[in-house]
C-alpha positions as CSV (number, residue, x, y, z in Angstrom):
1,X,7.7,36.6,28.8
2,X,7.5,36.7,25.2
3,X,12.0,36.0,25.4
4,X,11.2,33.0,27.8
5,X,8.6,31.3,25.6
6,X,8.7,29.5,22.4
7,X,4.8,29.5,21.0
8,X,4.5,26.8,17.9
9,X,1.6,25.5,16.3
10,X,0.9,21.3,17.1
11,X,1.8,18.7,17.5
12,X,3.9,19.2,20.4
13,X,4.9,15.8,21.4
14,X,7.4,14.3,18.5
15,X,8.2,10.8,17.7
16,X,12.4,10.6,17.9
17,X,12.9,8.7,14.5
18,X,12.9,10.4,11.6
19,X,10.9,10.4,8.5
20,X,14.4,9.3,6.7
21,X,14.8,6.2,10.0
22,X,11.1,5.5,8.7
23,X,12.0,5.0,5.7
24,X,15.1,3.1,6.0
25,X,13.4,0.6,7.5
26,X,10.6,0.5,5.1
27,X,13.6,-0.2,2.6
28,X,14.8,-3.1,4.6
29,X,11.9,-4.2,4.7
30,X,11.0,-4.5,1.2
31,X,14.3,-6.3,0.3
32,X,13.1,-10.1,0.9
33,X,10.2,-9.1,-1.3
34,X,12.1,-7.1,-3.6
35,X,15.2,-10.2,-4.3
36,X,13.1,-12.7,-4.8
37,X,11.3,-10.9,-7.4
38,X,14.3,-10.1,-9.0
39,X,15.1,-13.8,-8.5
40,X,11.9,-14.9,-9.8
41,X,11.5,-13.1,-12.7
42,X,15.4,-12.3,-14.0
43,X,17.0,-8.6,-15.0
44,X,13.3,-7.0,-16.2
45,X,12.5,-7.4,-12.5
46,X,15.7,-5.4,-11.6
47,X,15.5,-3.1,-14.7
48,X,11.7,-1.8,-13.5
49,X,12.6,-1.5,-10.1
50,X,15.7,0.8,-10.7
51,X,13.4,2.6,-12.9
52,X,10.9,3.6,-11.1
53,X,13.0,4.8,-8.1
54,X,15.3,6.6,-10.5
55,X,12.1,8.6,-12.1
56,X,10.5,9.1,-8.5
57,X,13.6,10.6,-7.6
58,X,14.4,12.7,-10.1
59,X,10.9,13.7,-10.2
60,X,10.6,15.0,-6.6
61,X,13.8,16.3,-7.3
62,X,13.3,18.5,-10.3
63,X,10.0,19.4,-9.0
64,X,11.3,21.1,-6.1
65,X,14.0,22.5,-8.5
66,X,11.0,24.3,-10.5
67,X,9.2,25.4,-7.6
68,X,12.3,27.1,-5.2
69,X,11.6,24.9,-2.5
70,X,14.2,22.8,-0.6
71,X,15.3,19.5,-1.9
72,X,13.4,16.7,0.3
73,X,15.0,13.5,-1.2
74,X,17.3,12.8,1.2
75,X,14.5,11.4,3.2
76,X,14.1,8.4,0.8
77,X,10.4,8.5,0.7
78,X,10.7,8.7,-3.3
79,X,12.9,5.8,-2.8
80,X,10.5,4.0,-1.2
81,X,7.1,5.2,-3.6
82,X,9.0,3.9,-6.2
83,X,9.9,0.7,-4.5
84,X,6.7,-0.3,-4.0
85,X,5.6,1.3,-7.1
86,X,8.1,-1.2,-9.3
87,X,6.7,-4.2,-6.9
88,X,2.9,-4.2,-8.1
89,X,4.0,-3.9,-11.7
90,X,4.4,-7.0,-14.0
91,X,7.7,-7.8,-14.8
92,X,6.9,-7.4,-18.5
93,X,6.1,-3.5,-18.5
94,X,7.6,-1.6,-21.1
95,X,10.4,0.6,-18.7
96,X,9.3,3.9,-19.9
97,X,5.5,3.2,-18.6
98,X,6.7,2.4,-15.4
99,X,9.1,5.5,-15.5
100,X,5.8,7.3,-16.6
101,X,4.2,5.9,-13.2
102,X,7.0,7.1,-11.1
103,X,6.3,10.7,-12.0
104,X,2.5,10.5,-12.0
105,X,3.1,9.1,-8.2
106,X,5.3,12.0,-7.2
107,X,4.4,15.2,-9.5
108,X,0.7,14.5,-9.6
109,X,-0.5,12.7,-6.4
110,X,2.2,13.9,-4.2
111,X,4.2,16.7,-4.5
112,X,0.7,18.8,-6.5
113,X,-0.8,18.3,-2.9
114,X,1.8,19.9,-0.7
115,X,4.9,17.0,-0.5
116,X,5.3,14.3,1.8
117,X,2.4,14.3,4.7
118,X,-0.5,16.4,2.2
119,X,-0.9,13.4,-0.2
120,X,-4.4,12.2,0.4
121,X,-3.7,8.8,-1.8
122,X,-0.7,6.1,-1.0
123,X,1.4,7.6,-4.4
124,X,2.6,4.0,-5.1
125,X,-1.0,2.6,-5.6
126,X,-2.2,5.9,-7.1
127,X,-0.1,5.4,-9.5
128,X,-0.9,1.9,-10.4
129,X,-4.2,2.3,-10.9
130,X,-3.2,5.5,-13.3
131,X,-1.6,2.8,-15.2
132,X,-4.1,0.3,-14.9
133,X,-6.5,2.7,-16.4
134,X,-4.4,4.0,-19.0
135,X,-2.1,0.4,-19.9
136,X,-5.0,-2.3,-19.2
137,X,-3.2,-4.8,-21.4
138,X,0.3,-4.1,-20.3
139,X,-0.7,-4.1,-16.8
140,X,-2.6,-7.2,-16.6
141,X,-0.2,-9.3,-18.9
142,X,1.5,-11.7,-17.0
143,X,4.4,-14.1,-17.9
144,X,6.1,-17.0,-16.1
145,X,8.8,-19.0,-17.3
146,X,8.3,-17.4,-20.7
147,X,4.9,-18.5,-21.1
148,X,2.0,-16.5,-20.8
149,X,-1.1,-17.3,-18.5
150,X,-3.1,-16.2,-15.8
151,X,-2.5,-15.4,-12.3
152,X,-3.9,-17.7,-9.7
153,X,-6.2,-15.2,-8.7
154,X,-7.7,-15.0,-11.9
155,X,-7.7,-19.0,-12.1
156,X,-9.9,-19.1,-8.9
157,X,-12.5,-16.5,-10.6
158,X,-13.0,-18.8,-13.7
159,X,-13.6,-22.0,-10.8
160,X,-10.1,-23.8,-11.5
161,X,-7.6,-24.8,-8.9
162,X,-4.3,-23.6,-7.8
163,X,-1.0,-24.6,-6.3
164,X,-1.3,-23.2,-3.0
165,X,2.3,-24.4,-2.3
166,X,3.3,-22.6,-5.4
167,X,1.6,-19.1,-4.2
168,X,3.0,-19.6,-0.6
169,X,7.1,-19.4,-2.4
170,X,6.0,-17.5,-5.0
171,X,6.5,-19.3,-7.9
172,X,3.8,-18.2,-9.4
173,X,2.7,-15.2,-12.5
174,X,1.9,-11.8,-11.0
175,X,3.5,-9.0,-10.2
176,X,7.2,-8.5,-9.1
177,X,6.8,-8.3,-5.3
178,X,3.4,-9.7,-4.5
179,X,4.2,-13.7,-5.1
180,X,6.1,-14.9,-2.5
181,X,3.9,-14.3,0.4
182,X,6.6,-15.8,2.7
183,X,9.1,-12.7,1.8
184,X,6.6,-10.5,2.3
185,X,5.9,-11.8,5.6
186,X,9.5,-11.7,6.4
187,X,9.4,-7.9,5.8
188,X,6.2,-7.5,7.6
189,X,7.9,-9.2,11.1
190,X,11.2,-6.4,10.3
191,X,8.9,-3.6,10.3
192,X,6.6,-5.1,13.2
193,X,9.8,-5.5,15.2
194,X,11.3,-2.2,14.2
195,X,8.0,-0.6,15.8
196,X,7.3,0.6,12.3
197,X,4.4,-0.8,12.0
198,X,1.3,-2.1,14.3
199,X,-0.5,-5.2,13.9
200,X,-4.1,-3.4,14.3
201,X,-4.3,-2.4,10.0
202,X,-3.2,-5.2,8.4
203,X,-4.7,-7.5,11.0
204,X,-8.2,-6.2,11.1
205,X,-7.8,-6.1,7.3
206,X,-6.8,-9.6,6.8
207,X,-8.9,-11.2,9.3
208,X,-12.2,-9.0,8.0
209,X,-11.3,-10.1,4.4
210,X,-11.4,-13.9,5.4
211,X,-14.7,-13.6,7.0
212,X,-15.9,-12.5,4.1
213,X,-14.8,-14.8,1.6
214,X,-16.2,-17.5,4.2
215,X,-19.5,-15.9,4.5
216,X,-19.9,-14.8,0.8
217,X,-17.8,-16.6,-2.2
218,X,-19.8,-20.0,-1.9
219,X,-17.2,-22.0,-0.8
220,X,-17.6,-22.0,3.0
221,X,-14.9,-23.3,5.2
222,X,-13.1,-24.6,2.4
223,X,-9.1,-23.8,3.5
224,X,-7.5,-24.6,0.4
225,X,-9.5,-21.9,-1.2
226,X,-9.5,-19.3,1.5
227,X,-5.6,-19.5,1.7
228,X,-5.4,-19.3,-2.1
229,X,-7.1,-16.3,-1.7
230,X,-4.9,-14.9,1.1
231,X,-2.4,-15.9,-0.7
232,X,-2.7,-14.4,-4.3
233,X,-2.9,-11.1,-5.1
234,X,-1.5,-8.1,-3.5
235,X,-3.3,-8.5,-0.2
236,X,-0.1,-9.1,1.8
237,X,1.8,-6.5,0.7
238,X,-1.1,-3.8,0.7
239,X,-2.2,-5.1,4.5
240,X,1.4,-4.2,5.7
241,X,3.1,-2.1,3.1
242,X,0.8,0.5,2.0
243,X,-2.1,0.2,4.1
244,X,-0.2,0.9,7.1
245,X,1.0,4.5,5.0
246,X,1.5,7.0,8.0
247,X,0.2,9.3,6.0
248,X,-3.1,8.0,4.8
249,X,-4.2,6.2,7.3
250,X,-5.8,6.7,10.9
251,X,-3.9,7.6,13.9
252,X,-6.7,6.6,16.2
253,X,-6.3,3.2,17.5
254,X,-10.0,2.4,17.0
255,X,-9.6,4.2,14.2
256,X,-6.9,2.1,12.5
257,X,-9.3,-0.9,13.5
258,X,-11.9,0.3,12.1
259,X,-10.2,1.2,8.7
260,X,-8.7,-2.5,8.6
261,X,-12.4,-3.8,8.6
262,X,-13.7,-1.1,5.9
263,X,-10.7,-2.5,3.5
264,X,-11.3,-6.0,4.2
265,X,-15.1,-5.7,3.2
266,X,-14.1,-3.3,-0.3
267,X,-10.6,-6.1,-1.2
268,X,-13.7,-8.9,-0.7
269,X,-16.5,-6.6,-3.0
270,X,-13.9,-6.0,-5.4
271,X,-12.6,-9.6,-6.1
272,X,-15.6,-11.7,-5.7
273,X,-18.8,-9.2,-7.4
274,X,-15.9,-7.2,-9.2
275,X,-14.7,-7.8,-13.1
276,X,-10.9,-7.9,-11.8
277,X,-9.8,-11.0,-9.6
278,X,-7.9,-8.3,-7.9
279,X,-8.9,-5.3,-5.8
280,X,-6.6,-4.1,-3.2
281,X,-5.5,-1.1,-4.5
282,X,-9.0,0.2,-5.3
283,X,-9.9,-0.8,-2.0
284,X,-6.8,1.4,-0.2
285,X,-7.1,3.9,-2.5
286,X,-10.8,4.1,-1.6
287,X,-9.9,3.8,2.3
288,X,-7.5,6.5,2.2
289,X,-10.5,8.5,1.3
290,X,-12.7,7.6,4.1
291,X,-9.8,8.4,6.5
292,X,-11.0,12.0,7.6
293,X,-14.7,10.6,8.5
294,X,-12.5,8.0,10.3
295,X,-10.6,10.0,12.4
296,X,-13.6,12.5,12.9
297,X,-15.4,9.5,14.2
298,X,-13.3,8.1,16.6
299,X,-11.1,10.8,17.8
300,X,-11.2,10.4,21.7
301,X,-13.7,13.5,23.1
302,X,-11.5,16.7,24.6
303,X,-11.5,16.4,28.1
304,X,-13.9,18.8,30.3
305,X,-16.5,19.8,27.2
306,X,-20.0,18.3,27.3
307,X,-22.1,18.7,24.1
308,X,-25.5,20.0,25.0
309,X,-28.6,19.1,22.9
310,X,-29.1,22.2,21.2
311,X,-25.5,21.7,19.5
312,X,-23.6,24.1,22.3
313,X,-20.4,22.9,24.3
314,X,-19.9,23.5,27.7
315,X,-17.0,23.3,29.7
């Protein structure tokens, strides 16, 4: 029996594309977001964004090098960390920070905890916050058109107006991928159709974040505001870039639902009772920490066993 039959540990059922299809796509993608930032804010946008995908590279790479284990770039997930990595940094970063965040991402929060599928964080926003903690001034100095100012977010905090127009294209201060929502949305609708990604994260998210800038920033119904604040930021992107992480987020559908709506209410903490006009990353970074209770909370009941009162299963 034992020649007949091949015993392996779960999952059993596999998905046919791989982690390096996955990927691929993600790439794609990212490219609308990823051009116009380059288009937006010159060579320092293309400089970062080569940088940081160079050092996550070479990072997973030599890592793997020290430890004996077998090479896993090929799979362009380092390609991809540091994608999204150079896309929430400003344009302005001096290149050896952001090379300094491109190993942090894939030394310290990803390949420390096992590789690709053990990281408990999205590396890409784990490592922004690392630099936000450690760079505040380079990381929240933004510059358009050679003069420095304030990002529209920031702008709505103090009680001035924005140029919604201007967020909606993109030309706008903030970071390299997050201005031009309608590039971002472009990618989103790839990935969407490339069954990459499903609509119940970064639709729960978005629509939970709304109803609570209506119900709790003092402005009401006002639509000027609440798509500024849609808008701005890097809500977009983190709703369907890194939310929507397979690796730190639910697999549940309820569960995926349900972690849309805890982000929605931490992004809407963050920005309107927080210091920062930002807070998405927190708030994934937070999310991806509730995940487990998630999952443990929705994940559907084995069929046959009954839970008795005294804490027994029966089947």
């Amino acid at each position: 029996m034992s020649d007949l039959l091949n015993v392996t540990s779960s999952p059993h059922v596999r998905e046919k594309d791989s982690t390096q299809k996955i990927m691929g796509w993600v790439i794609i993608a990212l490219l609308p977001a990823s051009l116009f930032g380059i288009y937006n804010f010159g060579y320092r946008a293309l400089i970062l964004i080569l940088a940081t995908i160079a050092s996550c590279v070479a990072s997973e790479w030599i890592f793997e090098k020290i430890v004996h284990k077998k090479s896993t770039i090929s799979d362009l997930s380092a390609v991809v960390t540091g994608l999204l990595l150079a896309l929430n940094l400003p344009p302005t970063l001096p290149v050896w920070m952001a090379v300094l965040g491109g190993v942090f991402a894939i030394v310290v929060v990803k390949m420390l905890f096992g590789g690709l599928g053990q990281n408990f964080m999205n590396p890409a926003l784990g490592a922004r916050c690392f630099l936000l903690i450690s760079f505040t001034g380079s990381m929240t100095t933004f510059t358009y058109d050679g003069v420095t100012g304030a990002t529209p977010l920031a702008l709505l905090k103090s009680g001035e107006s924005v140029d919604t127009m201007r967020m909606l294209l993109g030309t706008t201060a903030g970071t390299i991928g997050e201005t031009s929502v309608i590039a971002i949305l472009i990618g989103a609708i790839i990935l969407i159709m490339a069954g990459v990604i499903d609509l119940r994260i970064p639709a729960s998210y978005i629509v939970t974040f709304a109803a609570f800038i209506v119900l709790f920033s003092g402005h009401g119904l006002d639509g000027s505001y609440l798509v500024a604040q849609l808008c701005g930021g890097g809500l977009m992107l983190g709703a369907f870039f890194m939310a929507t992480d397979y690796v730190t987020s639910p697999v549940t559908p309820s569960g995926k639902i349900l972690y849309g709506i805890a982000l929605g209410i931490l992004t809407g903490i963050f920005r309107l009772f927080g210091a920062s006009a930002e807070g998405v990353s927190y708030a994934i970074i937070f999310g991806n920490l509730l995940v487990p209770l998630i999952e443990k909370i929705t994940i559907p009941r084995a069929f046959g066993i009954v839970k008795e009162k005294g804490g027994k299963k029966n089947e």
